[in-house]
C-alpha positions as CSV (number, residue, x, y, z in Angstrom):
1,X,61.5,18.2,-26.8
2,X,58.6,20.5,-26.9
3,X,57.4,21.6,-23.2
4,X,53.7,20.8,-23.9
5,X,55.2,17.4,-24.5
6,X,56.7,16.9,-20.8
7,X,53.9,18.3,-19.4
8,X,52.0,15.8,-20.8
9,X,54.3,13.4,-19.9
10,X,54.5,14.3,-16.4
11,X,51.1,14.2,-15.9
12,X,50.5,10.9,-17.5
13,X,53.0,9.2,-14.6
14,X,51.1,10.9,-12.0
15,X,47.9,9.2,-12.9
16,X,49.6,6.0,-13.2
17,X,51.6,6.3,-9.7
18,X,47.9,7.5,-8.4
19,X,46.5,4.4,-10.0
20,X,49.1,2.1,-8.4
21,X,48.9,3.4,-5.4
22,X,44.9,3.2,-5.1
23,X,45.2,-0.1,-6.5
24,X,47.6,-1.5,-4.0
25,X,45.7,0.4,-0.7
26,X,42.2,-0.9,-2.6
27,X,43.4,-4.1,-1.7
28,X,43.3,-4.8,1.5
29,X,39.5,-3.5,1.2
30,X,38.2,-5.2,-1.1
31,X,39.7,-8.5,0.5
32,X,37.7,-7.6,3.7
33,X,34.7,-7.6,2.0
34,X,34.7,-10.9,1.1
35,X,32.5,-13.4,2.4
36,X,34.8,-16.4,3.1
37,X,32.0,-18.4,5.6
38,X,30.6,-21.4,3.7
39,X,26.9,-22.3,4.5
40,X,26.1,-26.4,4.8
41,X,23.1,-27.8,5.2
42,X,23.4,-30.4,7.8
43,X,21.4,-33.7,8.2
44,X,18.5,-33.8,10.6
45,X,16.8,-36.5,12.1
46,X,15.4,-39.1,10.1
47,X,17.7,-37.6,7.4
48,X,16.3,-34.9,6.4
49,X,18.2,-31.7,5.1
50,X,18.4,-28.9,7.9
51,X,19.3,-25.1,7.0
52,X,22.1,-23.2,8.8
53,X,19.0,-22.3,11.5
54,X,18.4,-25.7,11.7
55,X,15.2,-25.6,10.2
56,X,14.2,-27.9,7.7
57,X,15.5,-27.1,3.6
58,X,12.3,-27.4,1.4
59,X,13.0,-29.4,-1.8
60,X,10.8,-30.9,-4.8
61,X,11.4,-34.3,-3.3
62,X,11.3,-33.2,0.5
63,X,8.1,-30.6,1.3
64,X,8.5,-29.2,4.4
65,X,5.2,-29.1,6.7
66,X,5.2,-27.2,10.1
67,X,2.4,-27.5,12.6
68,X,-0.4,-25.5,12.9
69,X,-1.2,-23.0,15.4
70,X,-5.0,-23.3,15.7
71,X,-7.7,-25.5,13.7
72,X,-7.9,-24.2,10.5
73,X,-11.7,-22.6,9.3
74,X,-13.2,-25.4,8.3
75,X,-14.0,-25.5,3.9
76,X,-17.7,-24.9,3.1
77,X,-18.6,-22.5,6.1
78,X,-19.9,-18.9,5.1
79,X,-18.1,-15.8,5.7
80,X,-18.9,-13.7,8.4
81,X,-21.2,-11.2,7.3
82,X,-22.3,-7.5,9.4
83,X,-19.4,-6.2,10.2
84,X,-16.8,-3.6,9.0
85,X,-13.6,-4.0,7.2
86,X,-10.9,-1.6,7.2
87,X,-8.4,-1.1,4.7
88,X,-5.1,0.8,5.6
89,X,-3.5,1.7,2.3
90,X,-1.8,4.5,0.6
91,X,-4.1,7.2,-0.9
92,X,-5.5,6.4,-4.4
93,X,-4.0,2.8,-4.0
94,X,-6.9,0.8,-4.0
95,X,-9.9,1.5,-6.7
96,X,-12.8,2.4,-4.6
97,X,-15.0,0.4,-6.3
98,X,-13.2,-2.9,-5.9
99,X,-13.6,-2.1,-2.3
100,X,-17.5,-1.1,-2.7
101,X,-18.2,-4.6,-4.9
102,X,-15.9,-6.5,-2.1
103,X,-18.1,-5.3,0.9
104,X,-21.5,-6.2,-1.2
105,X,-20.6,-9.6,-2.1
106,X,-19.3,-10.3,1.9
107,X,-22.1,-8.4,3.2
108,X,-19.7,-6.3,5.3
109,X,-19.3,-2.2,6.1
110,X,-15.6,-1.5,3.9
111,X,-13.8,2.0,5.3
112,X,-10.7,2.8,3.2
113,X,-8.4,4.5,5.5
114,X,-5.5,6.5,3.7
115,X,-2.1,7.3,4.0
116,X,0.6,9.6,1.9
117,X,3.8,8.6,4.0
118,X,5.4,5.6,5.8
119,X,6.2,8.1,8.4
């Protein structure tokens, strides 16, 4: 038997062992990433389909409506006109003449204010 030949060998049953042994430690692991909690939905009153929060589960057959906060603006009324809009946005963002055309058409004062970082 040639030496190059056990080398080879050799080194090929290393990797192996190494591959057995990370498998078998991996194990353990990867089993303790699993998610093993099941989420139900769970029947409300009047038998409607509640969420783990226990909010209601929208479906095709079951829309959900919540209550409003206020009284909504009313359709048919005309926008508020005279006074200034701000936009916060990142820099080149928005085209400045959508903004222009939007504060002619609502007869508002549009100021593009810019930003180059979350931070």
């Amino acid at each position: 038997m040639h030496p190059k030949d056990r080398h080879t060998r050799q080194s090929f049953l290393r990797q192996v062992g190494a591959t057995a042994v990370a498998l078998t430690a991996g194990a353990p692991l990867v089993a303790a990433c699993s998610n093993k909690t099941a989420v139900s939905a769970s029947t409300g009153a009047g038998g409607k389909l509640l969420g783990p929060s226990g909010l209601p589960l929208a479906r095709p057959d079951q829309p959900v409506t919540f209550p409003l906060w206020r009284d909504p603006i009313k359709s048919g009324m005309n926008p508020e006109t005279g006074g200034s809009f701000s936009i916060f946005n990142y820099a080149d963002y928005i085209y400045p003449k959508v903004a222009h055309d939007f504060g002619k058409k609502y007869g508002v004062d549009v100021k593009v204010v810019t930003f180059s970082s979350m931070d």
